[in-house]
N, C-alpha and C positions, 0 to 999 in steps of 0.2 A: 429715392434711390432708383436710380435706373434699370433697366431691363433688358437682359442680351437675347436678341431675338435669332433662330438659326433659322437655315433655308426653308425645311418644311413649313413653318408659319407664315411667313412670307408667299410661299407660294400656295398655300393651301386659301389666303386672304384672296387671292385672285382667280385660285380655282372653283367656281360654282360646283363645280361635281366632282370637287375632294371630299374624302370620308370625313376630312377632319374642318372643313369650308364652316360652316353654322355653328362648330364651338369657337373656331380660331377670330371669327369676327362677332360672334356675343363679346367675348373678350378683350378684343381690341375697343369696341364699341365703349367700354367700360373700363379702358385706360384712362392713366390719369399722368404716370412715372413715364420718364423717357426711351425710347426705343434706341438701342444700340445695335448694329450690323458690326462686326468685325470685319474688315475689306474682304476678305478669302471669301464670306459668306455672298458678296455680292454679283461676281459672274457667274457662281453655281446659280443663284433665281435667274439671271438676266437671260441664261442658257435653259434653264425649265422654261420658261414664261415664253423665249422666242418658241422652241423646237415645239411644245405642246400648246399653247394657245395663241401663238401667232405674234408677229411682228409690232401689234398693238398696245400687246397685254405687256411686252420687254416695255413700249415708249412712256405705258404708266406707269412704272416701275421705274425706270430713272428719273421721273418728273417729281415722284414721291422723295425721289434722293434728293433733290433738286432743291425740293422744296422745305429740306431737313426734317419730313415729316418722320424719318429714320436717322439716326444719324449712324455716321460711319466712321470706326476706331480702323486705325492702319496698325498695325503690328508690329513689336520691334525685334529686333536682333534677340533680344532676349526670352523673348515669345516664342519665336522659332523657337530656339533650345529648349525653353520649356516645352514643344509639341513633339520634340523628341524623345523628350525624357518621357512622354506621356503615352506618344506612340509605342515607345520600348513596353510601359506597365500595360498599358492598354491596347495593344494590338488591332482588335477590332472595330475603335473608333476611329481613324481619317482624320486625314491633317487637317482638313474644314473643322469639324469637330473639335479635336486637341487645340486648335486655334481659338474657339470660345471658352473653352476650361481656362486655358492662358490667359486670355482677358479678362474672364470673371475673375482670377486669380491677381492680375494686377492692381484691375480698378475695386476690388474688393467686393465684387456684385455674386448677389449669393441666388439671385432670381435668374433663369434662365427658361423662355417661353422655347419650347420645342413639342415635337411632335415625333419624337423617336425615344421615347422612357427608355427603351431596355440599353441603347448604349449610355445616354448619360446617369441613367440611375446605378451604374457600376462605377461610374468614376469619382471617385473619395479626391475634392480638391485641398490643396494646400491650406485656404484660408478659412474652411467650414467642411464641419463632417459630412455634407452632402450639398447637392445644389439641389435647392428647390425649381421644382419645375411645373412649368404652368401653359398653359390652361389646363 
């Protein structure tokens, strides 16, 4: 079963001096399931990666796209609306956010690797009493 991965993991795999750097790549290192990006989720890194690590760290980041080492779901019409509805319940998480609830919710993925617990540990999704989140 695959794995929705949001911006924090992503970017904290390329940050050495992210708090969250040494568990997010134990982790990775110890994948086995698929890595899914929601489109939304990919110029929010490609924008940390340029503005704080440099023009490099963005070129290995879409190389990794490149190379399907992530792969990347586009959103539909119906996604939106679900990030609406979700924005309404949940205010405080961000249409990035609400955008991986909708995908976990379509493709039925109950796994979501983040680095921000306190907003997705309040969101109760549709298809499971909670998303497990990891690392």
């Amino acid at each position: 079963m695959p794995v929705i991965v949001d911006t924090g993991i992503l970017y904290a795999a390329a940050d050495v001096g992210d708090a969250w750097h040494e568990r997010v790549r134990a982790w990775l290192d110890g994948m086995s399931e698929p890595l899914i990006a929601p489109i939304t989720v990919v110029p929010e890194v490609a924008y940390l990666l340029a503005a704080r690590l440099g023009p490099a760290a963005e070129r290995l980041f879409v190389a990794s796209l490149a190379a399907g080492e992530i792969g990347v779901e586009q959103i539909t019409r119906s996604d939106v609306e679900r990030c609406r509805i979700l924005l309404d319940e949940y205010p405080h998480i961000g249409f990035v956010d609400a955008s991986l609830v909708a995908l976990a919710e379509r493709l039925h993925v109950r796994v979501v690797a983040t680095t921000d617990r306190r907003h997705f540990g309040a969101v109760r999704p549709r298809h499971v009493a909670a998303l497990e989140l990891v690392p």
